[in-house]
MDAnalysis code that builds the backbone (N, CA, C; Angstrom):
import MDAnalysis as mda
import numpy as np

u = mda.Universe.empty(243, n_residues=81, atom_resindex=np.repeat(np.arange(81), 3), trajectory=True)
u.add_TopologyAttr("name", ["N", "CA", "C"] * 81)
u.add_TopologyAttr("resid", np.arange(1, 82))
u.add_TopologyAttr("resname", ["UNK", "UNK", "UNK", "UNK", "UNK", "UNK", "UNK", "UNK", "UNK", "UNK", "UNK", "UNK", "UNK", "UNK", "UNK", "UNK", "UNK", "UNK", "UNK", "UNK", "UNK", "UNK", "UNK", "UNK", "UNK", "UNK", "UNK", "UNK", "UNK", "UNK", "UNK", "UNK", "UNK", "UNK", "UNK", "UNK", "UNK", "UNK", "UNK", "UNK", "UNK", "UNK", "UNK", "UNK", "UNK", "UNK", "UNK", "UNK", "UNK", "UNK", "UNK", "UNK", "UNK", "UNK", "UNK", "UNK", "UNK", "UNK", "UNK", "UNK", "UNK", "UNK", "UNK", "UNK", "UNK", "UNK", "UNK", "UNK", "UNK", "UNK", "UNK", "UNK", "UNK", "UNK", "UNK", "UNK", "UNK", "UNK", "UNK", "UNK", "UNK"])
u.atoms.positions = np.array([
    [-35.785, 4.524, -93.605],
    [-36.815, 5.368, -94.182],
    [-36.559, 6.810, -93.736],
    [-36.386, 7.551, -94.198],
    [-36.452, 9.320, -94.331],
    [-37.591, 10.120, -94.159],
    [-37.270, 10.442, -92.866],
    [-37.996, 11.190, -92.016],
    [-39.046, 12.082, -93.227],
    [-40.095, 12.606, -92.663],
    [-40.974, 13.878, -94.073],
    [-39.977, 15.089, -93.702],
    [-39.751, 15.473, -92.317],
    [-39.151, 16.659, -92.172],
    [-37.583, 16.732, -92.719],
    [-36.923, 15.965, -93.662],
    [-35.470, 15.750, -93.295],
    [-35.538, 15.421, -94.684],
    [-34.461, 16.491, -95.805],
    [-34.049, 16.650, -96.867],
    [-33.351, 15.230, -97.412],
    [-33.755, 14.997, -98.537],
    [-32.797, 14.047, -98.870],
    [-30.982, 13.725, -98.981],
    [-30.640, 15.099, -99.160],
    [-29.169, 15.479, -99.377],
    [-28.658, 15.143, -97.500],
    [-29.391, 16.170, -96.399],
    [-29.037, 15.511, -95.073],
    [-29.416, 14.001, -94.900],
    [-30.163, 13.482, -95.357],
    [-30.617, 12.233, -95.001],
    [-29.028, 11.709, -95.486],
    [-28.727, 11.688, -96.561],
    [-27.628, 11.149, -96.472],
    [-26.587, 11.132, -96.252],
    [-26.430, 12.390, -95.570],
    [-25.126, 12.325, -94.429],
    [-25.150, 12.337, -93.452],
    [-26.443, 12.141, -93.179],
    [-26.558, 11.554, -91.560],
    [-26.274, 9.620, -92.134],
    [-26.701, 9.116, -92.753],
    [-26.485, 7.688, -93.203],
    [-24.634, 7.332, -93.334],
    [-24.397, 8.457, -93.932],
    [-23.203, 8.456, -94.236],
    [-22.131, 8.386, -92.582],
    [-22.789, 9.132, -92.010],
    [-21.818, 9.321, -90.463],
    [-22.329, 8.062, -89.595],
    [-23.386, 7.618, -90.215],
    [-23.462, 6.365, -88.918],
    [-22.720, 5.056, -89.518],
    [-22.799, 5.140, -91.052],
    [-22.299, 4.030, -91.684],
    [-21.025, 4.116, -91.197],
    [-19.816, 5.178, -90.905],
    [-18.636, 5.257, -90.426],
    [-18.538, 4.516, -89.189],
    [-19.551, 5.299, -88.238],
    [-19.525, 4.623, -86.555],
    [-18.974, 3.130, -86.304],
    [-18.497, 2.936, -85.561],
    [-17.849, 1.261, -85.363],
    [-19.783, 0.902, -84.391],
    [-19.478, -0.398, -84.715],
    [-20.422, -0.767, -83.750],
    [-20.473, -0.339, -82.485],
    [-19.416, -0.368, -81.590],
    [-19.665, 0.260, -80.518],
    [-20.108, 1.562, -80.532],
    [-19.362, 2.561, -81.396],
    [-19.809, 4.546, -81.402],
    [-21.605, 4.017, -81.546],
    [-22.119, 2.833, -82.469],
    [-23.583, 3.099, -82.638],
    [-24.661, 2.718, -81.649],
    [-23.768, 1.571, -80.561],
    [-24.093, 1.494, -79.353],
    [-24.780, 1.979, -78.568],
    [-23.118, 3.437, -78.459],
    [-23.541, 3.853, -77.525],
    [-24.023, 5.458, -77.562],
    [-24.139, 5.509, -79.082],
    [-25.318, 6.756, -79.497],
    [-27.264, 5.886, -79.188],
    [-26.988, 4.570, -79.263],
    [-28.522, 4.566, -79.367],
    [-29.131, 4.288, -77.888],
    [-27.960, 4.195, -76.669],
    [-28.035, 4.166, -75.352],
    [-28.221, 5.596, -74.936],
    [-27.271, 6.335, -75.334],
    [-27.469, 7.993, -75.150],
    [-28.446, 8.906, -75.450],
    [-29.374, 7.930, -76.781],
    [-31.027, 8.525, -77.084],
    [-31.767, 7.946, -76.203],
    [-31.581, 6.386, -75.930],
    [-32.482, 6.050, -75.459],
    [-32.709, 6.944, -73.615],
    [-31.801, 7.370, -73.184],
    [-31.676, 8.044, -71.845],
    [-32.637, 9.476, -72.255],
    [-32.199, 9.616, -72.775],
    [-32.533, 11.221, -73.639],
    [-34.053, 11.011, -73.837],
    [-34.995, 10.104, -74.165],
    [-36.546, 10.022, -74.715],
    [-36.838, 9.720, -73.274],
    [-36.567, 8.516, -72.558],
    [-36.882, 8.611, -70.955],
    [-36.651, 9.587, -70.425],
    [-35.496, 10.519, -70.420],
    [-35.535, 12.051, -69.731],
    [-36.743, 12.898, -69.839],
    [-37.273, 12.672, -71.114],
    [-38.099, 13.751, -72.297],
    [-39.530, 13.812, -71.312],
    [-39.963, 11.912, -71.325],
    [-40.883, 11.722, -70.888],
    [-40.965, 11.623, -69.774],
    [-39.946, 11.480, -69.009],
    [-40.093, 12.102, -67.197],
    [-40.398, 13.479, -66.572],
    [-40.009, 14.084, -67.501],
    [-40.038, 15.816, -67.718],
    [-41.760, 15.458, -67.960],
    [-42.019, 15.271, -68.866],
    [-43.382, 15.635, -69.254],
    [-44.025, 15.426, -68.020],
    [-43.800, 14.165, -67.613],
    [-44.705, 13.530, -66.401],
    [-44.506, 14.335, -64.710],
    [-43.074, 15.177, -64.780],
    [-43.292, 16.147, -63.552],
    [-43.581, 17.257, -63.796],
    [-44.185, 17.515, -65.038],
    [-45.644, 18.841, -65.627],
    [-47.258, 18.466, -65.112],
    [-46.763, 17.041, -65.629],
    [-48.272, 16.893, -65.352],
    [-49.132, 16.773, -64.158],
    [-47.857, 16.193, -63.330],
    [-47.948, 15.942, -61.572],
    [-47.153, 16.397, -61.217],
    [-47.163, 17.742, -60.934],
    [-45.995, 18.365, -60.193],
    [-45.728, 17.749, -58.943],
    [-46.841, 17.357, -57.880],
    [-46.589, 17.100, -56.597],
    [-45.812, 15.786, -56.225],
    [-45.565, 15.003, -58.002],
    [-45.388, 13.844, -57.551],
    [-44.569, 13.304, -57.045],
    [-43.674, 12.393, -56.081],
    [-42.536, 12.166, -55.785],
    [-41.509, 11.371, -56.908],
    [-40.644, 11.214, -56.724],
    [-39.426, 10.541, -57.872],
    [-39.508, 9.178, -57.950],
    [-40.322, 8.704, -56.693],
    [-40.980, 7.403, -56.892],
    [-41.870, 7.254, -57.546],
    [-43.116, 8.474, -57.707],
    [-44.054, 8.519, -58.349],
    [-43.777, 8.586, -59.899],
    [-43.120, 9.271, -60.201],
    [-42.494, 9.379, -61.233],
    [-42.206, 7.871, -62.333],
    [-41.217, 7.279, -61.112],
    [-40.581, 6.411, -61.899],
    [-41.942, 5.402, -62.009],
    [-42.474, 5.091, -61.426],
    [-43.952, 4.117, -61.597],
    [-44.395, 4.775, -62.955],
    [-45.003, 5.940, -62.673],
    [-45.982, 6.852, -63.812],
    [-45.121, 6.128, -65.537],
    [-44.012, 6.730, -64.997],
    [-42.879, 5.821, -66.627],
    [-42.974, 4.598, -66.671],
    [-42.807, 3.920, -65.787],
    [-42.885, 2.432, -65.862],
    [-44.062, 2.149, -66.314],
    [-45.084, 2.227, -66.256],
    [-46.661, 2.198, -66.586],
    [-46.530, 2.468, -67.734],
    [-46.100, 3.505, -68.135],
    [-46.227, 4.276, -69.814],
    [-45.497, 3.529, -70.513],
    [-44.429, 2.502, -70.311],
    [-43.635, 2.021, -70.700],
    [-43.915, 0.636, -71.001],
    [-44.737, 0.064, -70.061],
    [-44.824, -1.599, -69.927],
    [-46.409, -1.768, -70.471],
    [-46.954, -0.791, -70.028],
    [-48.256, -0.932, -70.255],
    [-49.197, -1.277, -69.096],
    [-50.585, -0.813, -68.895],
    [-51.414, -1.107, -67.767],
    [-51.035, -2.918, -67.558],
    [-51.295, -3.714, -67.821],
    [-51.155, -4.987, -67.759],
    [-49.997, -5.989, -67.705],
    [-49.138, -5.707, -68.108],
    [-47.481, -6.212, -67.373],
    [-47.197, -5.047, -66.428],
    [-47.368, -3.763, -66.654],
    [-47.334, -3.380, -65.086],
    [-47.613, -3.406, -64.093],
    [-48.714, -4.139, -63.844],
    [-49.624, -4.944, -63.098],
    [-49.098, -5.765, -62.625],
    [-48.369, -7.001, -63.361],
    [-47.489, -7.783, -62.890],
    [-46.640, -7.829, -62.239],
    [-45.524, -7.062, -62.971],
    [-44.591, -6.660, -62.017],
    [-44.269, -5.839, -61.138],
    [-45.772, -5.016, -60.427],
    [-45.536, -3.840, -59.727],
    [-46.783, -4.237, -58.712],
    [-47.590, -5.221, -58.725],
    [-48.657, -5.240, -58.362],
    [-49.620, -4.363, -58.150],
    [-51.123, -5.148, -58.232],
    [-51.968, -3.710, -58.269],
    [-52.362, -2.795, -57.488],
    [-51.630, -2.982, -56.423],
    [-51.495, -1.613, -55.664],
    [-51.173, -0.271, -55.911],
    [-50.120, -0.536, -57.194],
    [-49.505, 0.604, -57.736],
    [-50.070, 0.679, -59.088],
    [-51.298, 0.017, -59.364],
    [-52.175, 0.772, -60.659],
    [-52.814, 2.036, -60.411],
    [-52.975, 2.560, -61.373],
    [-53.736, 3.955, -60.881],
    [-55.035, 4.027, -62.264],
])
């Protein structure tokens, strides 16, 4: 599906360059975003808590990520906030 912001003529050469990619090039472009949106949102989260430590951090993501309730689980609720 094609983005609202994103022309039809680019839409299809961006389709066109991934259709080329071997499975692996698409791999390891969607490993290289996926680092890139966790970067995005770690950034956000040492705006919001500057003071926080890199432990704090990585919880704060993990939470945002898993959700209040499997984070719970696997982090126990000590580390709910």
């Amino acid at each position: 599906m094609r983005p609202l912001d994103t022309s039809p003529e680019a839409w299809k050469v961006q389709m066109d360059l991934i259709r080329r990619m071997s499975p692996g090039e698409r791999l390891a472009r969607a490993i290289e975003y996926s680092a890139l949106v966790r970067s995005l949102a770690e950034a956000a989260l040492r705006r919001e808590h500057p003071g926080a430590s890199q432990r704090d951090i990585f919880l704060l993501a993990a939470r945002q990520r898993l959700g209040a309730e499997l984070f719970e689980r696997v982090y126990g609720p000590e580390w709910s906030r």
